[in-house]
N, C-alpha and C positions, 0 to 999 in steps of 0.2 A: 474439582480443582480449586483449591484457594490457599493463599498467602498468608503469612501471616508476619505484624511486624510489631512489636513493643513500642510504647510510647510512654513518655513520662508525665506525672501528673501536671497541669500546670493550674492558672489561676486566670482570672478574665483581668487585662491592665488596665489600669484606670484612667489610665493616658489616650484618647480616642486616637492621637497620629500615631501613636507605637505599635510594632508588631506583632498581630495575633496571636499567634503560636508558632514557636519554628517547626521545621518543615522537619521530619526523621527519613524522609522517603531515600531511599541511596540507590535504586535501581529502576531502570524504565520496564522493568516487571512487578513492580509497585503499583502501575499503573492498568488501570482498564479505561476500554471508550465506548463513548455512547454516541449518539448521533441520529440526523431525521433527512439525511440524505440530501442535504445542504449543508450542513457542518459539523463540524462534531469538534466533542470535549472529551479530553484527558482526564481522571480523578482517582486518584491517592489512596490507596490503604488506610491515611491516615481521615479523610473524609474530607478533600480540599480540590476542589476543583482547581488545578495550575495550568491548563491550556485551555482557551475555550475562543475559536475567531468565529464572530458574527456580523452580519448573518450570513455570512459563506465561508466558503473550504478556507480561501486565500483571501478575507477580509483581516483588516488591522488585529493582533490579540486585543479583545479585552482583559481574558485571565491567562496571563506571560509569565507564572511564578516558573515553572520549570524551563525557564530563560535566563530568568533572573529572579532569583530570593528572594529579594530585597524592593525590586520596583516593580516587578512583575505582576502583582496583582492577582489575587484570591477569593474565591469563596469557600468555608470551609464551614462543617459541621461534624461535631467531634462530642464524646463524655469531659465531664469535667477531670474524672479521677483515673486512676491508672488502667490502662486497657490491653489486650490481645485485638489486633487487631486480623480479620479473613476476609476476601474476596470472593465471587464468583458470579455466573450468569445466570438469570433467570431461564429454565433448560427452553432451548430453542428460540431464542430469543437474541437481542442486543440490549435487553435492561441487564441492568449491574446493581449487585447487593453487596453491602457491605458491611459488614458484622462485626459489632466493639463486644467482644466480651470480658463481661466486669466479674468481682466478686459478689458471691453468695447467689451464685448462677443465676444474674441476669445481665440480659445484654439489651442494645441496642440494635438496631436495624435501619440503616439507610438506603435505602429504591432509587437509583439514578435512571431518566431516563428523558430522551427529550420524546415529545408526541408529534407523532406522524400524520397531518391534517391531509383534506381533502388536496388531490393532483392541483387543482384550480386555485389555491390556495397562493399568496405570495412567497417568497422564501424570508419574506422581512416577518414572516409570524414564525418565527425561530424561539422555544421557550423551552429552560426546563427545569424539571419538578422532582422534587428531592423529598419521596416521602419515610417520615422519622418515626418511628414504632419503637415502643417500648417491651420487653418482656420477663414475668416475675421482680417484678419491682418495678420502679419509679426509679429514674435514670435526669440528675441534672444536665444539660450540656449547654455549650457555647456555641455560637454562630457568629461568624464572621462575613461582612460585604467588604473588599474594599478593590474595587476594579481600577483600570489601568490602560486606557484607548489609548488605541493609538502606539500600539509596542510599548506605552508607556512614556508615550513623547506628551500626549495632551494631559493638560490640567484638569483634572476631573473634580468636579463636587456634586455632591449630594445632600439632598432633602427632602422633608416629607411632600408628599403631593398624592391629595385623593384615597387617604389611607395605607398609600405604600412608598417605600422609598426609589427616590428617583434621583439618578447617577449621569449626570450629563458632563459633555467636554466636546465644547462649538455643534458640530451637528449631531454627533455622536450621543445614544440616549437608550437607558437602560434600566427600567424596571423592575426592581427587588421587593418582595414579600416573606419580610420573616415570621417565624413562628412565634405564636403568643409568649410574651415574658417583658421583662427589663432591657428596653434599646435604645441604645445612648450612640450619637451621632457627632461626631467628626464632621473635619470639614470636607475627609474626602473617602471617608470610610466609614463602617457601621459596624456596630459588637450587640451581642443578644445572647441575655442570661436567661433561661428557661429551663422548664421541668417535662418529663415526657411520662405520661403516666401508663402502664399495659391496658391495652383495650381503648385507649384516645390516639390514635397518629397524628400529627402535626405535619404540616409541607411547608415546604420552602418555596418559593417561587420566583425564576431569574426570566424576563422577555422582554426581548429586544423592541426597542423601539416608544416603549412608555406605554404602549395600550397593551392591555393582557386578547390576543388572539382569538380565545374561544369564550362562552360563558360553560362550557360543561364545566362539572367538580376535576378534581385531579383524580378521583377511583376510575371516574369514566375515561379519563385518556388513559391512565395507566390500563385498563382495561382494553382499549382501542388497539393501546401501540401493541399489549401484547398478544392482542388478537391476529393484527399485521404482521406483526415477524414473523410467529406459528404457519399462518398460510401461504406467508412465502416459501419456507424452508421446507414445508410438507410438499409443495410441488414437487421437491425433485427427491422426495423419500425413495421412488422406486430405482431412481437411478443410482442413488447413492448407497443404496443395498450390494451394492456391486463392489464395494467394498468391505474387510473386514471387519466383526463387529470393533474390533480393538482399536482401527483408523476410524470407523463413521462418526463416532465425535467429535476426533480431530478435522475432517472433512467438515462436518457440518458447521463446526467452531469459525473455520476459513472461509467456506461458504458466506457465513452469516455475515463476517469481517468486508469479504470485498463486496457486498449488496451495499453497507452501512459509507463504505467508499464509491460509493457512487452519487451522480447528480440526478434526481427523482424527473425534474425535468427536460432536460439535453440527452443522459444518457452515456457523460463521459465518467469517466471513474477519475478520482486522485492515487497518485502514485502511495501518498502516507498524509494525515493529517495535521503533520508536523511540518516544521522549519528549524534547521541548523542543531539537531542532533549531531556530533560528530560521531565520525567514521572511527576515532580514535579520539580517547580521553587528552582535553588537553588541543587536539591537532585543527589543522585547517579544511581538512576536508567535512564543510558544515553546509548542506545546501537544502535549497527550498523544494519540498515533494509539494506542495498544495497545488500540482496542477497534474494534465492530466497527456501524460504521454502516449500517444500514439502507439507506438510498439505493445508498452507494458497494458494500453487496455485492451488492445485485440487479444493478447494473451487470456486476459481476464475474462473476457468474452468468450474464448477458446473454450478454457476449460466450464463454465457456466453453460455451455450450450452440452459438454457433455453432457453434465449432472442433471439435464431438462428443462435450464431456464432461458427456454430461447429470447423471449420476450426482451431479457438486456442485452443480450446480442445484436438483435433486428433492431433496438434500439440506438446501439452504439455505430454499428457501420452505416444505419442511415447517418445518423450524426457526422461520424467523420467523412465519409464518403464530400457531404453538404460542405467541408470544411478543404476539401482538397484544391479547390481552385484559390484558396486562398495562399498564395505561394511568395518565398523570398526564393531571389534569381531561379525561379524556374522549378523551384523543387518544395515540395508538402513541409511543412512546418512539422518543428521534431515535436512540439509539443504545442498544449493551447491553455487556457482557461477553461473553466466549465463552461464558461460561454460560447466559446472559441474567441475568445481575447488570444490577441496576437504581439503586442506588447507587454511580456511580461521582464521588463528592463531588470538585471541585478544590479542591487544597492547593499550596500553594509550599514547594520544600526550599531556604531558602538560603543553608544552606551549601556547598552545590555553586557552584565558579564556573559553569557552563554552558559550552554547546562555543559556541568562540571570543568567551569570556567575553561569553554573552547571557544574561542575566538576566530575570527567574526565572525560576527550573526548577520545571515546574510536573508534577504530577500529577492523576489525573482529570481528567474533563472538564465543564465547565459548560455546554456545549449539549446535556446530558441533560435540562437544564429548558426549552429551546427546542420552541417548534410553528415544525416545518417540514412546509409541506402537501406538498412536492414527493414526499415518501417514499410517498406512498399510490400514486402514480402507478409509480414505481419498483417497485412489489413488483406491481401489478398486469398492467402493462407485461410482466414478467418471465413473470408466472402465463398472461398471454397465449400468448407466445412459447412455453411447453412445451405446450403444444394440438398445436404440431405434431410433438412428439416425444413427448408422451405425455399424452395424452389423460385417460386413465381415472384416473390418478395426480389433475389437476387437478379432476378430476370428484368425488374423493372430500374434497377440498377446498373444493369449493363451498361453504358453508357460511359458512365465514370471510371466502372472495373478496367475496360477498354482501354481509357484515356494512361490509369495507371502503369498496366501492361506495358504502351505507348514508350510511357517517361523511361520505363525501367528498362526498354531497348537502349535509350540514348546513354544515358547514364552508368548503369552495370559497371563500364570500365575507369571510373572516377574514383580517386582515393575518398575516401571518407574518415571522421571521428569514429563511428564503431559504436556496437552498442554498450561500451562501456563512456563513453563520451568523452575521451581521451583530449584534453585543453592541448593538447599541441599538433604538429605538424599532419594531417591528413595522409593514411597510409592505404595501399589496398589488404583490408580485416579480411580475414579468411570466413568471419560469419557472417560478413556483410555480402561476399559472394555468393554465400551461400544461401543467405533470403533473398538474393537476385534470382537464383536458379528457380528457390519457391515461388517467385512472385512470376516469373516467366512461364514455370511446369505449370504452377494451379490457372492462373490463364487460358493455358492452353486447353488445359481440358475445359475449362468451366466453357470456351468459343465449342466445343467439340459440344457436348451438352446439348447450349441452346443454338447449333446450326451455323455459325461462322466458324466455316473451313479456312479461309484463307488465314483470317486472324490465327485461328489455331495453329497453322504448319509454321504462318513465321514466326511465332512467341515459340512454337516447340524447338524448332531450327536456331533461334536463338539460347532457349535454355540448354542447348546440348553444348553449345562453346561454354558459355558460364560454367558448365559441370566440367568443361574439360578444363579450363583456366585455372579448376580449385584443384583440381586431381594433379596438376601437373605443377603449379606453383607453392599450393597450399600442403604438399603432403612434403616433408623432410625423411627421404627414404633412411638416413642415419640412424634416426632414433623412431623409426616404426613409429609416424604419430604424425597427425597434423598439428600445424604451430598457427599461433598469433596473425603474421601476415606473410604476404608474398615474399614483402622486405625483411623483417625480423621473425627468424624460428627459431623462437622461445615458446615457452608454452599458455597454452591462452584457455581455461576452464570454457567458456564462449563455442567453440571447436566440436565440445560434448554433444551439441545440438545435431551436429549431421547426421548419426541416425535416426534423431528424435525427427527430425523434418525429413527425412526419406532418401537424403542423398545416396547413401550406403545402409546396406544392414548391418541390425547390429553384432552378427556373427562375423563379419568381413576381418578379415583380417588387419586391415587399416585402421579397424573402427578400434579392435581389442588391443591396438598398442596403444589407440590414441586414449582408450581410458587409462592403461597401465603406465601412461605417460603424465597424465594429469595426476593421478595418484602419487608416484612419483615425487614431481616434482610444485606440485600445488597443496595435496592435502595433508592436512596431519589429520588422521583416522579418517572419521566423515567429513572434515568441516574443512571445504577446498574455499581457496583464494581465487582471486578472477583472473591474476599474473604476477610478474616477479619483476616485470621490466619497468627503469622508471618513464614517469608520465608526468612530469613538469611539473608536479605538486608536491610539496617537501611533506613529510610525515607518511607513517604507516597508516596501515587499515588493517579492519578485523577479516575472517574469513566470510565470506560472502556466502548466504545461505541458500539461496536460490541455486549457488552453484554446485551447494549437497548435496541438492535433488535432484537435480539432474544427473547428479552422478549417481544414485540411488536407484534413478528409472535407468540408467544405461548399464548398470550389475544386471537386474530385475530381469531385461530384457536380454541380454547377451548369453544367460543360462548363470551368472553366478548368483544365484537368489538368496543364500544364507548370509553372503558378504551385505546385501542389500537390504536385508531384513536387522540383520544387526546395525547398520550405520541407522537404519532407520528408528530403532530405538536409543540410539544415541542423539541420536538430533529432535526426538520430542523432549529429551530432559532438556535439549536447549531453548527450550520456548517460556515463555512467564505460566506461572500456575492458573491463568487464565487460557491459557491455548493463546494465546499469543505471541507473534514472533518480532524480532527487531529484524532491518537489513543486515544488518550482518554482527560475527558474535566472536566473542577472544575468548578458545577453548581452552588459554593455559588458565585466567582468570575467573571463568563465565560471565561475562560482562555483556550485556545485549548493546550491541550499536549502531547507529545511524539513526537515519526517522524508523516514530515507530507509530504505531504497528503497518509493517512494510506491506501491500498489495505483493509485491513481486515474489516474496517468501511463501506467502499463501497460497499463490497458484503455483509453487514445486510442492508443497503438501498434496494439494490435491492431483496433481499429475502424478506423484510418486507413489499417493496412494493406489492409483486406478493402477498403473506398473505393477507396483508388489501384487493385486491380488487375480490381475491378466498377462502373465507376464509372460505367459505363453500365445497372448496375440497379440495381434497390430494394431494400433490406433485406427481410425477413419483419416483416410488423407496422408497414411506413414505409410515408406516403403512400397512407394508410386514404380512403375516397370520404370525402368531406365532407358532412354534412346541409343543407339549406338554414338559414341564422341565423336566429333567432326575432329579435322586434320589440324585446325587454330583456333583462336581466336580474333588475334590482331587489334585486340584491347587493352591487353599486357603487356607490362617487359617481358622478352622473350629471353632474358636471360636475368630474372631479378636478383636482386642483390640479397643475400644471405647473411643470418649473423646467431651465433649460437650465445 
């Protein structure tokens, strides 16, 4: 899989404050990432690092070009003379190559990748290494420093210091080593005119903090990291054999993606490694993923424990589990830092134009004040599913599971934002019921399990009102299909989930209006919307891709399997020719949008894959017996309000 993008010749400026080279990048499938499981960097087709926050997920940008053009901040290495430019991954790995091909058939060769040190290791030894190979000739190129702390707020300068150049702005401090040639220094940027001969490589070297991390060569970490990636991604060879040859690269691709989103130390995952991508070119829906949402890492955790890698799983529910007592009025934080930072306040920067001037650019995030019920289910769901792989680990956690259980008794009948994180009024979400019901069923069994009856009969006794609250308020017998909310039935892609989570099967009759209804009235071919109703934010959005796949596993699963396998090859043409996907994508245009590359997208690849090639059985934990429904609930309107 690789890219490919023309570039025009240019020339090195003589002007050390003017700008480098413009940018030709026009799509965020331009871009691949790298990453050491502390943070990671965005880089260009064209050979130009435009994202890169250190030394964590959600620290300040130093390199903000694809923010902003112009203040944003670069590093770049490029041919002097006219080139083809292609991308792709070193196979089974997260290193990234990128390939100038020139005339008289030689090209260049640049190796991104950052090194993955010892666990004991700080996350302030954040470094990476850019190594440059020539081939069939001698290949001029340029390199460019010119960074940007601070979003671009602090005044940066640099100078030589101990052989390498050093980029400071107040405490902020960042270490550049270019390659042998002509470097001429600015007062806040650097340029480097160089030759790259076949059979001499050259590296670049960017590390945080002014001290270089390690003293090995760059062969030997480039060696390290990609001995790392290989042994991670071989653990779960056998499992992932369980798909077709024609998905297990896609699989693996997504695989590799949400490991590189994760935090090496805590064990929380980031939702995308970006900030204020919009939702739509131009619109306001531009928000900050650099954290790490509850819902979307138990998911992440979900599907990784299929594929055999328990290890981030056991990792992340200790994590959050440890995080649960940290509560606003009474209820689990929607979302954290990788720390479990709890303060993550939104602000707008704008002075930043935004990528393809969208407006505002925003930081933090404000559904850290949201109650979304659906996370209790999610984490509980999750604590289920490791019973069968590790029991005793869960057992020692009991405690908290409990406590959960506990919350989601009192709670259940509370309107909520919803997992779509709706800024306005609090409604009762029909999936938000619906992960009350998982988070009450998996409970109960998981009390049944390890010996607590009592817990068990009342968590089951309560999940059977929950089940009957969505059955009777949530289904609009009109249009054969569950809707959005109690209140409003409209259609809500969200909904798809109830037989993916066991409520109904997927042959039920309820279940195959409710996808015929989301088709309907959500998708154009594969690529569904999340809703149609508005939500107090002006501007459209793309089609949400997660909500594909889901619709993809619920074909797979209900017997229409040829519908499913075709959308399914419609929606890899929509990924970047790196296996890469955006949050969501506009299939009149192909335009990939929101943050990218999305965790949430990559776990419906890999759930849709396992669907398409078992679609003849059931998850672990899907399609749980059913209790018989009690006579109420007396948590709901008993007569909710309808609106078509």
């Amino acid at each position: 899989m690789v890219s490919k993008r023309f570039s025009r010749p240019g020339t090195l400026l003589p002007k050390a404050r003017s700008r480098f080279v413009s940018s030709t990048v026009t799509s965020l499938f331009d871009y691949g990432v790298i990453g050491n499981m502390h943070t990671a960097s965005l880089i260009s087709n064209q050979g130009s690092i435009d994202w890169a926050c250190m030394p964590r997920f959600a620290s300040p940008s130093v390199f903000g070009r694809l923010l902003d053009p112009k203040k944003g901040g670069f590093q770049q290495v490029s041919p002097v003379e006219r080139f083809v430019s292609t991308q792709s991954y070193r196979a089974s790995t997260n290193i990234l190559e990128t390939f100038f091909h020139l005339s008289n058939d030689r090209s260049l060769q640049v190796t991104d990748f950052m090194p993955i040190f010892d666990t004991a290791a700080s996350e302030e030894a954040t470094m990476i290494v850019r190594r440059i190979e020539a081939r069939r000739g001698p290949v001029p190129i340029r390199t460019a420093f010119a960074p940007a702390f601070d979003y671009a707020q602090a005044r940066t300068q640099v100078g030589r210091a101990d052989g390498r150049i050093l980029a400071t702005a107040g405490s902020y401090q960042m270490a550049y080593v270019p390659p042998p040639g002509e470097t001429r220094l600015g007062s806040d940027r650097v340029e480097t005119s160089s030759e790259v001969r076949p059979g001499v490589p050259v590296t670049v070297e960017l590390f945080w903090g002014g001290r270089r991390p390690t003293a090995d060569s760059a062969e030997k970490l480039l060696d390290r990291t990609e001995r790392y990636w290989r042994r991670w991604i071989a653990d779960a060879v056998p499992r992932r054999q369980r798909v077709s040859a024609n998905a297990s690269q896609r699989v693996e691709r997504s695989t590799l993606l949400l490991k590189l989103l994760s935090h090496r130390d805590t064990g929380a995952f980031v939702a995308a490694p970006t900030t204020s991508l919009p939702e739509w070119p131009g619109g306001t829906r531009n928000w900050d993923y650099r954290y790490s949402w509850v819902r979307d890492t138990a998911m992440i955790a979900t599907a990784l424990t299929r594929l055999g890698h328990v290890g981030e799983a056991r990792s992340f529910l200790r994590w959050s589990l440890g995080r649960s007592h940290l509560r606003k009025d009474g209820k689990i934080c929607v979302l954290y830092g990788v720390h479990g930072e709890t303060d993550l306040t939104e602000r707008e920067l704008p002075h930043l134009s935004g990528y393809l001037n969208s407006r505002p650019v925003r930081i933090g995030n404000g559904a850290e004040y949201q109650f979304q019920l659906d996370i209790y289910g999610s984490l509980l769901s999750l604590a289920y599913q490791m019973t069968e792989v590790d029991a005793p680990f869960v057992a020692l956690e009991w405690p908290q599971v409990a406590q959960l259980a506990t919350d989601v008794m009192e709670l259940w009948g509370t309107p909520d934002c919803g997992i779509w994180e709706v800024r306005g009024p609090p409604v009762n979400y029909v999936h938000s019921k619906l992960m009350a019901w998982v988070a009450l069923d998996r409970a109960s069994r998981l009390a049944v399990r390890f010996g607590h009856r009592a817990e068990a009969m009342r968590w089951g006794e309560e999940a059977t009102k929950v089940r009957t609250a969505v059955l009777e308020h949530g289904f609009d017998r009109r249009v054969n299909a569950f809707v959005q909310s109690f209140e409003h039935h409209v259609a809500d892609a969200s909904v798809l989930r109830i037989p993916i989570e066991g409520m109904l099967p997927y042959t039920d009759p309820r279940v195959l209006g409710t996808i015929e209804y989301v088709r309907r009235h959500l998708a154009r071919g594969p690529f569904v919307y999340r809703y149609r109703r508005p939500d107090g934010i002006a501007g459209p959005e793309g089609a949400f891709l997660l909500c594909s796949f889901w619709l993809i596993e619920c074909l797979a699963r209900s017997g229409q399997r040829e519908l499913a396998e075709e959308y399914w090859s419609a929606l890899m043409a929509s990924s970047g020719p790196l296996g890469l996907f955006s949050e969501e994508f506009d299939p009149k245009s192909g335009t990939p949008l929101g943050n990218f590359p999305q965790a949430f997208t990559h776990i419906g690849v890999i759930q849709a894959a396992l669907a398409l090639e078992h679609s003849d059985a059931v998850p672990a934990g899907v399609n749980p017996p059913v209790p018989k429904p009690s006579a109420g609930t007396g948590k709901v309107p008993a007569s909710p309000r309808r609106s078509s």
